[in-house]
C-alpha positions in Angstrom: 0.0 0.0 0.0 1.4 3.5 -0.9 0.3 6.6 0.3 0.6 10.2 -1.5 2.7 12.8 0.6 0.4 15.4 -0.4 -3.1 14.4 -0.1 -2.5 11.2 2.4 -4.8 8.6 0.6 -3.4 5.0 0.0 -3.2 3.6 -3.5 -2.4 -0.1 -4.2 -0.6 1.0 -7.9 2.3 2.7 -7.7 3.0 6.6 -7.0 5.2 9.2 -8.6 8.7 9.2 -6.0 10.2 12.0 -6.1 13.9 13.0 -5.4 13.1 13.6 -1.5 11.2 10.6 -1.5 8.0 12.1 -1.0 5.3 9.8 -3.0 2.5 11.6 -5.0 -0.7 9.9 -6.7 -1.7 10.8 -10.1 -4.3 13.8 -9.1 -1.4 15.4 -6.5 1.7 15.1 -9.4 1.0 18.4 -10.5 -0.9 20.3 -7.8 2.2 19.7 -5.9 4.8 19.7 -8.2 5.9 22.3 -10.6 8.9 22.3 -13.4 11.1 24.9 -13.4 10.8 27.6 -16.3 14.3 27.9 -17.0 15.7 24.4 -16.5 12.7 22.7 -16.8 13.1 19.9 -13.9 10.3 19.2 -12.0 10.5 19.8 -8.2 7.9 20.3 -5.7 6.4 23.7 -5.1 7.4 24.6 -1.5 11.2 24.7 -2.8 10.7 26.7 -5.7 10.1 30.8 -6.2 6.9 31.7 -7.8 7.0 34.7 -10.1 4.6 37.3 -11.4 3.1 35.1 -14.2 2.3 32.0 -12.0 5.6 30.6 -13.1 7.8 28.6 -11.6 12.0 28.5 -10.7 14.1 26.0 -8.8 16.3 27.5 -6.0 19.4 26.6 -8.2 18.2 28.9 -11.2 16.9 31.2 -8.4 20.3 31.6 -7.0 22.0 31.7 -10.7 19.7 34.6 -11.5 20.2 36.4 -8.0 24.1 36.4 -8.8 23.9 37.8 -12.2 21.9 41.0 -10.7 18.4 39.6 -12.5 15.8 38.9 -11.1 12.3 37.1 -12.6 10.2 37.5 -9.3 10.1 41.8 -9.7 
């Protein structure tokens, strides 16, 4: 029996793992989940920035942008 990190239901099939190893059924994948829009790897939401369009960016483009003196998120 697996259950989904984000909603807590148990499935019998399998779930999406993620790198944490947080498990997410197919309904949760994308509410909590998100790809980055410049590298384009999916992470989940609570580690990523969210910018004025609804967009997403990991911490590691966040930080690469932050350095070079641009920033997405104004």
């Amino acid at each position: 029996m697996n259950q989904c990190t984000c909603c807590n239901q148990k499935y019998e099939e399998e779930l999406y793992i993620s790198d944490k190893g947080n498990t997410f059924c197919d309904d949760c994948l994308g509410e909590c989940n998100a790809i980055c829009k410049i590298c384009e790897e999916t992470f989940e939401k609570p580690d990523m920035y969210e910018d004025e369009d609804g967009k997403y960016i990991c911490e590691k483009c966040y930080a690469k942008l932050q350095e070079g003196g641009n920033s997405v998120l104004e």
